[in-house]
C-alpha positions in Angstrom: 0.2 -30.1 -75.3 4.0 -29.6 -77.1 6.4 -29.7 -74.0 9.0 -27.3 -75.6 9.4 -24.3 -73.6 12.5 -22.4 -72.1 14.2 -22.9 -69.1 15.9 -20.4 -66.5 17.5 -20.9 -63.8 18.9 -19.0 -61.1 20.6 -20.2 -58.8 21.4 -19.0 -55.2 23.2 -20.3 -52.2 25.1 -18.7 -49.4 28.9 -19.2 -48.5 29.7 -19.8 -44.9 33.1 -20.7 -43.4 32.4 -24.9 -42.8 33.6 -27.9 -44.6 31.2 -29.2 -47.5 28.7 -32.2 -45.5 25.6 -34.1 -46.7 23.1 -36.4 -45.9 21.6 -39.1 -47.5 23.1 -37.6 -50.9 21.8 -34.2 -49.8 23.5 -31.0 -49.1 22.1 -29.6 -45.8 22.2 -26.0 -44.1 24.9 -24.8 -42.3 24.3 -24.3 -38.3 27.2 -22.5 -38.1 26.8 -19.4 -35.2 27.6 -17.0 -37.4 24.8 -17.8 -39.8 22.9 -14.7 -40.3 19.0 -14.5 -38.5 20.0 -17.9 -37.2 20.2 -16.6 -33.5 17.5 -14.5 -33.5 15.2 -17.1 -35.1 15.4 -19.8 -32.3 14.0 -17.5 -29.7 11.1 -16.9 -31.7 9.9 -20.6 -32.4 8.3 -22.6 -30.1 9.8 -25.5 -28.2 8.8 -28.7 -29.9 10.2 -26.8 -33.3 13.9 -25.8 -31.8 17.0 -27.1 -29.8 18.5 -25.6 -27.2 21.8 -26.7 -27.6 22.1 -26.1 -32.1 21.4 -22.5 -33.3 18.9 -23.1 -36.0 20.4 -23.2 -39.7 20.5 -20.5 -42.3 18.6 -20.8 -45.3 18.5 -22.0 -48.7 16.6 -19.7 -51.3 16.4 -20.4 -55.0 14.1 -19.5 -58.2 13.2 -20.2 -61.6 11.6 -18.3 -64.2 11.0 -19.9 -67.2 7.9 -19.0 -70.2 7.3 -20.2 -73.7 4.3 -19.8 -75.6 2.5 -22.9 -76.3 1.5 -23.9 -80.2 -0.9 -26.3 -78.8 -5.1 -25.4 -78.8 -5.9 -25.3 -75.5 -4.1 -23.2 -73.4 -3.3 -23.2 -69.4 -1.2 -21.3 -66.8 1.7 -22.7 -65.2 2.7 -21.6 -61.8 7.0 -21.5 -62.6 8.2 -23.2 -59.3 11.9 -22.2 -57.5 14.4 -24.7 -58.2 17.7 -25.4 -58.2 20.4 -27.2 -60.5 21.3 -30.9 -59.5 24.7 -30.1 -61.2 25.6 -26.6 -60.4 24.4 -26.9 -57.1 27.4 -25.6 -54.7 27.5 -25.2 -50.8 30.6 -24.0 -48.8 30.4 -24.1 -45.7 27.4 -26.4 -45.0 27.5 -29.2 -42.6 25.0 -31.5 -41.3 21.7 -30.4 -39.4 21.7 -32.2 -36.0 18.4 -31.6 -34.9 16.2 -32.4 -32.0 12.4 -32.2 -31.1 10.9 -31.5 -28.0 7.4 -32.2 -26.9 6.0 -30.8 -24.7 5.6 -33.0 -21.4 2.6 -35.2 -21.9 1.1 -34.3 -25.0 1.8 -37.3 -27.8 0.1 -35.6 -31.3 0.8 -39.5 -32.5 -1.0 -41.4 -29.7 -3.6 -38.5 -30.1 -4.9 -39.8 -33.4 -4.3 -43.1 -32.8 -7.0 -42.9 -30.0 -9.3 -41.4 -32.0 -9.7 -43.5 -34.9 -6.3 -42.6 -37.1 -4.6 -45.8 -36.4 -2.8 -45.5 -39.4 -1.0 -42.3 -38.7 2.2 -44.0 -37.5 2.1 -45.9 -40.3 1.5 -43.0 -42.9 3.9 -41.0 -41.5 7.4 -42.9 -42.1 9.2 -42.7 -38.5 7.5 -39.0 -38.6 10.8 -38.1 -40.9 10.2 -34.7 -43.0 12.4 -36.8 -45.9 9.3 -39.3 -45.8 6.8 -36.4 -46.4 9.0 -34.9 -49.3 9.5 -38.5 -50.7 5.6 -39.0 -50.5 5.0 -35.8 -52.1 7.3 -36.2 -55.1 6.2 -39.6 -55.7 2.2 -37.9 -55.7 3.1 -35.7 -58.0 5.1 -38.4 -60.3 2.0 -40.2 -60.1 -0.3 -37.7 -61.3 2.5 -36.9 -63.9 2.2 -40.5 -65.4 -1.8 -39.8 -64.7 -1.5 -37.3 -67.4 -0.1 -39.7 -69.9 -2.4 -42.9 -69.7 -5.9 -41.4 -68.5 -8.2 -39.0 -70.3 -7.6 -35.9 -71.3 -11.3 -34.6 -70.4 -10.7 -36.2 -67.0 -7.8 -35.1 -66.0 -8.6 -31.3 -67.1 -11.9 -31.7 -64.8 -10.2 -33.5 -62.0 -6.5 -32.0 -62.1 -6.6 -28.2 -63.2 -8.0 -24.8 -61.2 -10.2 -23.2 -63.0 -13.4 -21.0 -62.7 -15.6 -23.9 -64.6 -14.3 -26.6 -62.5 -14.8 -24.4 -59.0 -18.7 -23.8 -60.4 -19.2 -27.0 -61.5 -18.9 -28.3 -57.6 -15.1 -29.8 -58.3 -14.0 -28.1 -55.3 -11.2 -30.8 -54.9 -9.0 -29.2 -57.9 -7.8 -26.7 -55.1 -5.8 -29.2 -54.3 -5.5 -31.8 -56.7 -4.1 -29.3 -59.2 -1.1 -28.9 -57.3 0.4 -32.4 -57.9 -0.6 -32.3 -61.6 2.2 -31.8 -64.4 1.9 -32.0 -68.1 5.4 -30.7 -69.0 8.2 -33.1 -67.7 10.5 -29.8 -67.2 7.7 -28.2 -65.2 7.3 -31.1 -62.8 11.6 -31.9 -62.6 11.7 -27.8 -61.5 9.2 -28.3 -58.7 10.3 -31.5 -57.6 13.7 -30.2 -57.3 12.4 -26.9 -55.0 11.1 -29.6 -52.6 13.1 -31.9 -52.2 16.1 -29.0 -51.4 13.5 -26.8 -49.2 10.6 -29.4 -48.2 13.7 -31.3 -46.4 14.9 -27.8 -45.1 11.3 -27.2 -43.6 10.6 -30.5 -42.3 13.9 -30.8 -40.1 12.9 -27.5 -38.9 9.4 -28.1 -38.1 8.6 -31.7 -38.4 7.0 -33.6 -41.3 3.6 -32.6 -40.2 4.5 -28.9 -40.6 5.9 -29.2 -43.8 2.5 -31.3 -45.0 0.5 -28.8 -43.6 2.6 -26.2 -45.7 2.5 -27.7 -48.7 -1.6 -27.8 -48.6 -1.9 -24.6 -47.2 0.1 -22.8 -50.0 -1.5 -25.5 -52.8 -5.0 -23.9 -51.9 -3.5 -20.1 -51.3 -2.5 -20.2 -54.5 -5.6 -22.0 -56.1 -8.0 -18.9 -54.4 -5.8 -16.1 -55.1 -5.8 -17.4 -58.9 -9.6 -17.9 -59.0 -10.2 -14.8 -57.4 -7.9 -13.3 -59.9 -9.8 -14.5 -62.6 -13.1 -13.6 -61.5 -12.8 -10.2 -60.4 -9.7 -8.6 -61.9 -9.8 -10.5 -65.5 -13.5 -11.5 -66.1 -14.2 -10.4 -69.8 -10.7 -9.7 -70.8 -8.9 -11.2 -73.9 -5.2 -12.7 -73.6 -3.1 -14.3 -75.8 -4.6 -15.3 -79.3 -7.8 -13.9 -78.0 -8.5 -16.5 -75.4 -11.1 -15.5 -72.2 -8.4 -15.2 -69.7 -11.2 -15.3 -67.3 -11.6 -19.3 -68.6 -8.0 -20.8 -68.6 -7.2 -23.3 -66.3 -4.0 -23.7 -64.5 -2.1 -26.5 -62.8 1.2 -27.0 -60.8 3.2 -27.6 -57.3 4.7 -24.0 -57.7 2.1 -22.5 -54.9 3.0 -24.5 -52.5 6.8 -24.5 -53.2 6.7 -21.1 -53.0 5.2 -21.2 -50.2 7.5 -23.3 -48.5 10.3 -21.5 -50.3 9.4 -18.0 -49.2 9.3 -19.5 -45.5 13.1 -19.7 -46.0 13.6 -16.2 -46.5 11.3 -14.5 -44.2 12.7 -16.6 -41.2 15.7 -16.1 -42.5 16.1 -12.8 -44.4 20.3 -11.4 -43.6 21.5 -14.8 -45.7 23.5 -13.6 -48.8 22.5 -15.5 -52.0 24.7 -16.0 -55.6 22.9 -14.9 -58.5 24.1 -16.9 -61.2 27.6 -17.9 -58.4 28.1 -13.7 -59.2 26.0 -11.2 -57.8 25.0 -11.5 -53.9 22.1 -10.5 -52.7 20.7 -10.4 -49.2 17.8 -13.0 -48.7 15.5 -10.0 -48.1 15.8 -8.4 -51.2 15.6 -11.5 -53.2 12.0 -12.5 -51.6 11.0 -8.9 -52.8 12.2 -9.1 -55.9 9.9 -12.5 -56.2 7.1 -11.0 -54.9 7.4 -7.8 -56.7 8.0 -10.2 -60.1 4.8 -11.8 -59.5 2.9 -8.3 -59.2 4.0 -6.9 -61.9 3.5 -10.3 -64.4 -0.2 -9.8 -62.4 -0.6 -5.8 -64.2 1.0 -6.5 -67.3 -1.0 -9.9 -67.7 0.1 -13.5 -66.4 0.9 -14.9 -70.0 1.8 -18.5 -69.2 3.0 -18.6 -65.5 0.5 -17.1 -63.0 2.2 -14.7 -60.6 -1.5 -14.6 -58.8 -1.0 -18.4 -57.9 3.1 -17.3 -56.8 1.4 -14.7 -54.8 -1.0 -17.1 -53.0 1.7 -19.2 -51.4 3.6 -16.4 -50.5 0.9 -14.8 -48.2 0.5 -18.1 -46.9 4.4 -18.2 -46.1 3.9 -14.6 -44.5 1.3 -16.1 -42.4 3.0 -18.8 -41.5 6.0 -16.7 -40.6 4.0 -14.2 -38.4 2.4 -17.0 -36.4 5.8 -18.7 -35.8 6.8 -15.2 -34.7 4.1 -14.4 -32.4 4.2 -18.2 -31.0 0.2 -18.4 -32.8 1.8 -21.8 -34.5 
Protein backbone atom coordinates (compact mmCIF):
# COMPACT_ATOMS: atom_id res chain seq x y z
CA UNK A 1 0.00 0.00 0.00
CA UNK A 2 1.16 3.89 -0.96
CA UNK A 3 1.14 5.70 2.46
CA UNK A 4 0.21 9.15 0.93
CA UNK A 5 -2.94 10.44 2.12
CA UNK A 6 -4.21 13.78 3.71
CA UNK A 7 -4.10 14.79 7.09
CA UNK A 8 -6.63 16.95 9.26
CA UNK A 9 -6.51 17.93 12.33
CA UNK A 10 -8.61 19.68 14.67
CA UNK A 11 -7.71 20.57 17.55
CA UNK A 12 -9.62 21.33 20.80
CA UNK A 13 -8.79 22.13 24.33
CA UNK A 14 -10.52 24.17 27.06
CA UNK A 15 -9.17 27.41 28.78
CA UNK A 16 -9.50 27.48 32.54
CA UNK A 17 -8.02 30.15 34.87
CA UNK A 18 -4.68 27.94 36.30
CA UNK A 19 -1.02 28.25 35.58
CA UNK A 20 0.23 25.87 32.69
CA UNK A 21 1.64 22.26 34.74
CA UNK A 22 2.75 18.80 33.41
CA UNK A 23 3.82 15.63 34.30
CA UNK A 24 6.25 13.47 33.06
CA UNK A 25 6.36 15.74 29.82
CA UNK A 26 2.59 15.64 29.69
CA UNK A 27 0.02 18.28 30.00
CA UNK A 28 -2.73 17.05 32.48
CA UNK A 29 -6.36 18.26 33.24
CA UNK A 30 -7.22 21.01 35.19
CA UNK A 31 -9.05 20.10 38.76
CA UNK A 32 -9.85 23.40 39.12
CA UNK A 33 -13.60 23.87 40.97
CA UNK A 34 -14.92 25.64 38.52
CA UNK A 35 -14.34 23.07 35.79
CA UNK A 36 -17.48 22.49 34.17
CA UNK A 37 -19.44 18.68 34.97
CA UNK A 38 -16.47 18.25 37.28
CA UNK A 39 -18.74 18.50 40.49
CA UNK A 40 -21.43 16.73 39.38
CA UNK A 41 -19.30 13.83 38.08
CA UNK A 42 -17.64 12.77 41.45
CA UNK A 43 -20.99 12.04 43.02
CA UNK A 44 -21.80 9.77 40.33
CA UNK A 45 -18.56 7.42 40.39
CA UNK A 46 -17.96 4.90 42.64
CA UNK A 47 -15.46 5.12 45.50
CA UNK A 48 -12.39 3.23 44.45
CA UNK A 49 -12.64 5.59 41.03
CA UNK A 50 -12.89 9.16 43.03
CA UNK A 51 -11.32 11.34 45.91
CA UNK A 52 -13.02 13.03 48.36
CA UNK A 53 -10.82 15.75 48.89
CA UNK A 54 -9.98 16.69 44.58
CA UNK A 55 -13.11 17.49 42.41
CA UNK A 56 -12.51 15.34 39.45
CA UNK A 57 -10.85 17.06 36.33
CA UNK A 58 -12.39 18.37 33.17
CA UNK A 59 -11.82 16.91 30.05
CA UNK A 60 -9.78 16.79 27.13
CA UNK A 61 -11.65 16.12 23.69
CA UNK A 62 -9.93 16.13 20.34
CA UNK A 63 -10.55 14.71 16.59
CA UNK A 64 -9.10 14.02 13.30
CA UNK A 65 -10.51 13.46 10.04
CA UNK A 66 -8.38 12.68 7.50
CA UNK A 67 -9.22 10.46 3.82
CA UNK A 68 -7.33 9.89 0.63
CA UNK A 69 -8.01 7.51 -1.90
CA UNK A 70 -5.51 4.81 -2.14
CA UNK A 71 -3.74 3.93 -5.81
CA UNK A 72 -2.70 0.71 -4.48
CA UNK A 73 -4.89 -2.83 -5.51
CA UNK A 74 -6.23 -3.93 -2.64
CA UNK A 75 -8.15 -1.79 -0.79
CA UNK A 76 -9.11 -1.50 3.17
CA UNK A 77 -10.98 0.83 5.61
CA UNK A 78 -9.29 2.84 8.07
CA UNK A 79 -11.03 3.76 11.27
CA UNK A 80 -9.56 7.92 11.42
CA UNK A 81 -8.68 8.00 15.16
CA UNK A 82 -8.98 11.57 17.39
CA UNK A 83 -5.70 13.11 17.88
CA UNK A 84 -4.06 15.87 18.80
CA UNK A 85 -0.91 18.01 17.59
CA UNK A 86 2.41 17.48 19.63
CA UNK A 87 3.20 21.12 18.56
CA UNK A 88 0.11 23.04 18.68
CA UNK A 89 -0.99 21.52 21.58
CA UNK A 90 -1.95 24.47 24.14
CA UNK A 91 -3.48 24.19 27.80
CA UNK A 92 -4.20 27.26 30.07
CA UNK A 93 -5.16 26.73 32.96
CA UNK A 94 -4.17 23.02 33.56
CA UNK A 95 -2.35 21.87 36.55
CA UNK A 96 -1.41 18.60 37.76
CA UNK A 97 -3.99 15.67 38.67
CA UNK A 98 -3.48 14.63 42.30
CA UNK A 99 -5.29 11.70 42.48
CA UNK A 100 -6.14 8.97 44.97
CA UNK A 101 -7.74 5.45 44.98
CA UNK A 102 -9.76 3.99 47.41
CA UNK A 103 -10.58 0.36 47.83
CA UNK A 104 -12.95 -0.69 49.33
CA UNK A 105 -12.12 -2.30 52.88
CA UNK A 106 -10.85 -5.75 52.29
CA UNK A 107 -11.18 -6.52 48.87
CA UNK A 108 -7.43 -6.61 47.06
CA UNK A 109 -8.43 -7.14 42.96
CA UNK A 110 -4.35 -7.72 42.91
CA UNK A 111 -4.01 -10.43 45.68
CA UNK A 112 -7.33 -11.77 44.07
CA UNK A 113 -5.50 -13.01 40.96
CA UNK A 114 -2.51 -13.70 42.46
CA UNK A 115 -4.37 -16.45 44.49
CA UNK A 116 -5.90 -17.79 41.77
CA UNK A 117 -3.16 -18.58 39.41
CA UNK A 118 -2.36 -14.91 37.85
CA UNK A 119 0.89 -14.57 39.61
CA UNK A 120 2.06 -12.45 37.11
CA UNK A 121 -0.42 -9.65 37.37
CA UNK A 122 1.66 -7.51 39.64
CA UNK A 123 4.23 -7.87 37.46
CA UNK A 124 2.20 -7.11 34.17
CA UNK A 125 0.67 -4.31 35.48
CA UNK A 126 3.68 -1.66 36.09
CA UNK A 127 2.96 -0.38 39.80
CA UNK A 128 -0.84 -0.59 38.45
CA UNK A 129 0.07 3.03 36.76
CA UNK A 130 -2.55 3.86 33.83
CA UNK A 131 0.86 5.54 32.08
CA UNK A 132 2.14 1.80 32.13
CA UNK A 133 -1.07 0.58 30.33
CA UNK A 134 -0.86 3.41 27.63
CA UNK A 135 2.97 2.74 27.31
CA UNK A 136 2.16 -1.01 26.84
CA UNK A 137 -0.40 -0.30 24.37
CA UNK A 138 1.56 2.11 22.17
CA UNK A 139 4.43 -0.05 22.18
CA UNK A 140 1.64 -3.18 20.88
CA UNK A 141 0.63 -1.33 18.38
CA UNK A 142 4.42 -0.17 17.30
CA UNK A 143 5.03 -3.71 17.28
CA UNK A 144 2.48 -4.80 15.02
CA UNK A 145 3.32 -1.57 12.99
CA UNK A 146 6.98 -3.04 12.40
CA UNK A 147 4.85 -6.49 12.03
CA UNK A 148 3.57 -5.10 8.89
CA UNK A 149 6.92 -4.31 7.42
CA UNK A 150 9.02 -7.63 7.95
CA UNK A 151 6.17 -10.48 7.94
CA UNK A 152 3.89 -11.53 5.11
CA UNK A 153 1.58 -9.73 3.60
CA UNK A 154 -1.02 -12.79 3.37
CA UNK A 155 -0.42 -13.24 7.07
CA UNK A 156 -0.79 -10.33 8.34
CA UNK A 157 -4.12 -9.52 6.22
CA UNK A 158 -5.51 -12.97 7.83
CA UNK A 159 -4.16 -12.38 11.26
CA UNK A 160 -4.44 -8.45 11.57
CA UNK A 161 -7.49 -7.02 9.58
CA UNK A 162 -11.58 -7.39 10.36
CA UNK A 163 -13.16 -8.67 7.75
CA UNK A 164 -16.27 -10.82 6.82
CA UNK A 165 -13.72 -13.65 5.26
CA UNK A 166 -11.52 -13.67 8.20
CA UNK A 167 -14.76 -13.82 10.89
CA UNK A 168 -16.08 -17.02 8.54
CA UNK A 169 -12.94 -18.47 8.24
CA UNK A 170 -12.93 -19.11 12.26
CA UNK A 171 -10.18 -16.09 12.75
CA UNK A 172 -12.31 -14.82 15.46
CA UNK A 173 -9.07 -13.23 17.12
CA UNK A 174 -8.95 -10.25 14.37
CA UNK A 175 -11.65 -8.59 16.60
CA UNK A 176 -9.00 -7.67 18.39
CA UNK A 177 -5.88 -8.01 16.81
CA UNK A 178 -6.93 -5.55 14.13
CA UNK A 179 -6.97 -2.92 16.51
CA UNK A 180 -3.17 -2.59 17.05
CA UNK A 181 -2.48 -3.09 13.37
CA UNK A 182 -1.21 -0.04 11.19
CA UNK A 183 0.02 0.10 7.72
CA UNK A 184 0.18 3.88 7.18
CA UNK A 185 2.87 5.51 9.66
CA UNK A 186 0.37 8.68 9.83
CA UNK A 187 -2.50 6.41 10.70
CA UNK A 188 -0.69 4.77 13.59
CA UNK A 189 1.26 8.43 14.94
CA UNK A 190 -2.73 9.89 14.94
CA UNK A 191 -3.94 7.11 17.15
CA UNK A 192 -1.08 6.80 19.24
CA UNK A 193 -1.20 10.42 19.93
CA UNK A 194 -5.30 10.06 21.07
CA UNK A 195 -4.02 7.66 23.69
CA UNK A 196 -1.42 8.66 25.07
CA UNK A 197 -3.39 12.33 25.78
CA UNK A 198 -6.77 10.51 26.75
CA UNK A 199 -5.66 6.79 27.72
CA UNK A 200 -3.55 8.78 30.57
CA UNK A 201 -6.73 10.99 31.14
CA UNK A 202 -8.80 7.68 31.71
CA UNK A 203 -6.48 5.64 33.53
CA UNK A 204 -5.89 8.36 36.39
CA UNK A 205 -9.49 8.52 36.51
CA UNK A 206 -10.33 4.93 36.70
CA UNK A 207 -7.17 3.00 37.11
CA UNK A 208 -5.10 1.14 34.46
CA UNK A 209 -7.33 -1.84 34.57
CA UNK A 210 -10.30 0.38 33.49
CA UNK A 211 -8.60 1.91 30.83
CA UNK A 212 -7.45 -1.75 29.51
CA UNK A 213 -10.66 -2.91 29.74
CA UNK A 214 -11.78 0.24 27.57
CA UNK A 215 -9.54 -0.06 25.15
CA UNK A 216 -10.72 -3.94 24.32
CA UNK A 217 -14.14 -3.30 24.84
CA UNK A 218 -14.36 -0.40 22.17
CA UNK A 219 -11.53 -2.52 19.81
CA UNK A 220 -14.33 -5.28 19.54
CA UNK A 221 -17.42 -2.65 19.52
CA UNK A 222 -16.09 -1.36 16.70
CA UNK A 223 -14.98 -4.73 14.96
CA UNK A 224 -18.99 -6.11 15.37
CA UNK A 225 -20.66 -2.92 14.43
CA UNK A 226 -18.29 -3.00 11.12
CA UNK A 227 -19.03 -6.59 10.41
CA UNK A 228 -22.47 -6.25 10.98
CA UNK A 229 -22.40 -3.31 8.77
CA UNK A 230 -21.05 -5.18 6.15
CA UNK A 231 -23.16 -8.04 6.24
CA UNK A 232 -26.47 -6.68 6.51
CA UNK A 233 -26.55 -3.07 5.34
CA UNK A 234 -23.71 -3.45 2.38
CA UNK A 235 -23.84 -7.15 1.32
CA UNK A 236 -23.89 -7.03 -2.65
CA UNK A 237 -23.20 -3.37 -2.99
CA UNK A 238 -20.28 -1.91 -5.23
CA UNK A 239 -17.89 1.02 -3.80
CA UNK A 240 -15.13 2.61 -4.95
CA UNK A 241 -13.69 1.31 -8.35
CA UNK A 242 -16.27 -1.39 -8.22
CA UNK A 243 -14.93 -3.23 -5.22
CA UNK A 244 -17.66 -5.67 -2.98
CA UNK A 245 -17.85 -3.31 -0.16
CA UNK A 246 -19.31 -6.25 1.55
CA UNK A 247 -15.44 -7.85 1.27
CA UNK A 248 -12.93 -5.05 2.35
CA UNK A 249 -11.19 -5.46 5.36
CA UNK A 250 -10.36 -2.93 7.82
CA UNK A 251 -7.80 -2.28 10.51
CA UNK A 252 -6.90 0.32 13.16
CA UNK A 253 -6.86 1.59 17.06
CA UNK A 254 -9.47 4.32 16.14
CA UNK A 255 -12.48 2.14 17.86
CA UNK A 256 -11.07 1.94 20.80
CA UNK A 257 -9.77 5.52 20.93
CA UNK A 258 -12.93 6.67 20.26
CA UNK A 259 -14.09 4.90 22.62
CA UNK A 260 -12.02 6.10 25.26
CA UNK A 261 -12.28 9.57 23.70
CA UNK A 262 -16.05 9.77 23.70
CA UNK A 263 -15.83 8.78 27.51
CA UNK A 264 -14.30 12.22 27.89
CA UNK A 265 -17.14 13.98 26.72
CA UNK A 266 -20.10 12.25 28.03
CA UNK A 267 -18.72 12.46 31.62
CA UNK A 268 -17.78 15.58 30.97
CA UNK A 269 -20.12 17.28 28.39
CA UNK A 270 -20.31 21.61 29.66
CA UNK A 271 -16.26 21.75 28.77
CA UNK A 272 -15.79 24.44 26.04
CA UNK A 273 -13.38 23.17 23.21
CA UNK A 274 -11.19 25.43 20.41
CA UNK A 275 -11.86 24.52 17.02
CA UNK A 276 -8.84 25.22 15.16
CA UNK A 277 -7.73 27.79 18.83
CA UNK A 278 -11.09 29.87 17.12
CA UNK A 279 -14.45 28.59 17.38
CA UNK A 280 -15.68 27.13 20.95
CA UNK A 281 -17.79 24.64 21.25
CA UNK A 282 -19.42 22.97 24.28
CA UNK A 283 -18.12 19.28 24.70
CA UNK A 284 -21.70 18.16 24.12
CA UNK A 285 -22.14 19.36 20.85
CA UNK A 286 -18.79 18.31 19.60
CA UNK A 287 -19.48 14.50 20.66
CA UNK A 288 -22.68 14.98 18.36
CA UNK A 289 -21.20 16.36 15.82
CA UNK A 290 -18.68 12.99 15.82
CA UNK A 291 -21.35 10.79 16.13
CA UNK A 292 -23.53 12.45 13.71
CA UNK A 293 -20.19 12.57 11.18
CA UNK A 294 -19.92 8.93 11.45
CA UNK A 295 -23.73 8.36 10.47
CA UNK A 296 -23.89 10.19 7.84
CA UNK A 297 -20.20 8.87 6.23
CA UNK A 298 -22.35 5.35 7.19
CA UNK A 299 -25.60 6.63 4.39
CA UNK A 300 -23.52 8.17 1.97
CA UNK A 301 -20.92 5.17 2.06
CA UNK A 302 -17.74 4.75 4.41
CA UNK A 303 -15.19 5.45 1.48
CA UNK A 304 -11.85 4.90 3.34
CA UNK A 305 -12.55 5.50 7.10
CA UNK A 306 -15.42 3.43 8.58
CA UNK A 307 -17.76 5.61 10.57
CA UNK A 308 -19.49 2.05 11.48
CA UNK A 309 -16.18 1.03 13.36
CA UNK A 310 -16.31 5.05 15.04
CA UNK A 311 -19.78 4.26 15.88
CA UNK A 312 -18.91 0.88 17.70
CA UNK A 313 -16.70 2.52 20.32
CA UNK A 314 -18.86 5.20 20.82
CA UNK A 315 -21.82 2.90 22.08
CA UNK A 316 -19.38 1.30 23.99
CA UNK A 317 -18.33 4.77 25.62
CA UNK A 318 -22.16 5.38 26.14
CA UNK A 319 -22.34 2.19 27.99
CA UNK A 320 -19.57 2.67 29.83
CA UNK A 321 -20.85 6.11 30.78
CA UNK A 322 -24.40 4.90 31.90
CA UNK A 323 -23.01 2.16 34.08
CA UNK A 324 -20.51 4.62 35.78
CA UNK A 325 -23.69 6.68 36.16
CA UNK A 326 -26.00 4.22 37.62
CA UNK A 327 -22.98 2.81 39.85
CA UNK A 328 -23.41 -0.78 37.36
CA UNK A 329 -19.38 -0.29 36.99
Amino acid sequence: MRRNHALLLHLFWKKGRNPISSSHGRSLLSSSSESHGASSLSGLLPRPWRSEANPLPSGLATRHLFSRPSQAATRAHFCAAPAVGLKGLVLDGVRTLKFSFQRRSGFDPKRLLSSHGFPLWRKWMPLASGDGVVFGLIGANVAVFLLWRIADPAFMRKHFMISLDNFKSGRLHTLITSAFSHSYTSHLVTNMIGLYFFGSSIGNLFGPEFLLKLYLAGALGGSIFYLVHKAFMVPSSKGYRGWDESRIPALGASAAVNAIILLNVFLFPKNIYYINFIIPVPAALMGAFLIGSDLWRIKQGEGHISGSAHLGGAVVAALVWAGIKMRWI
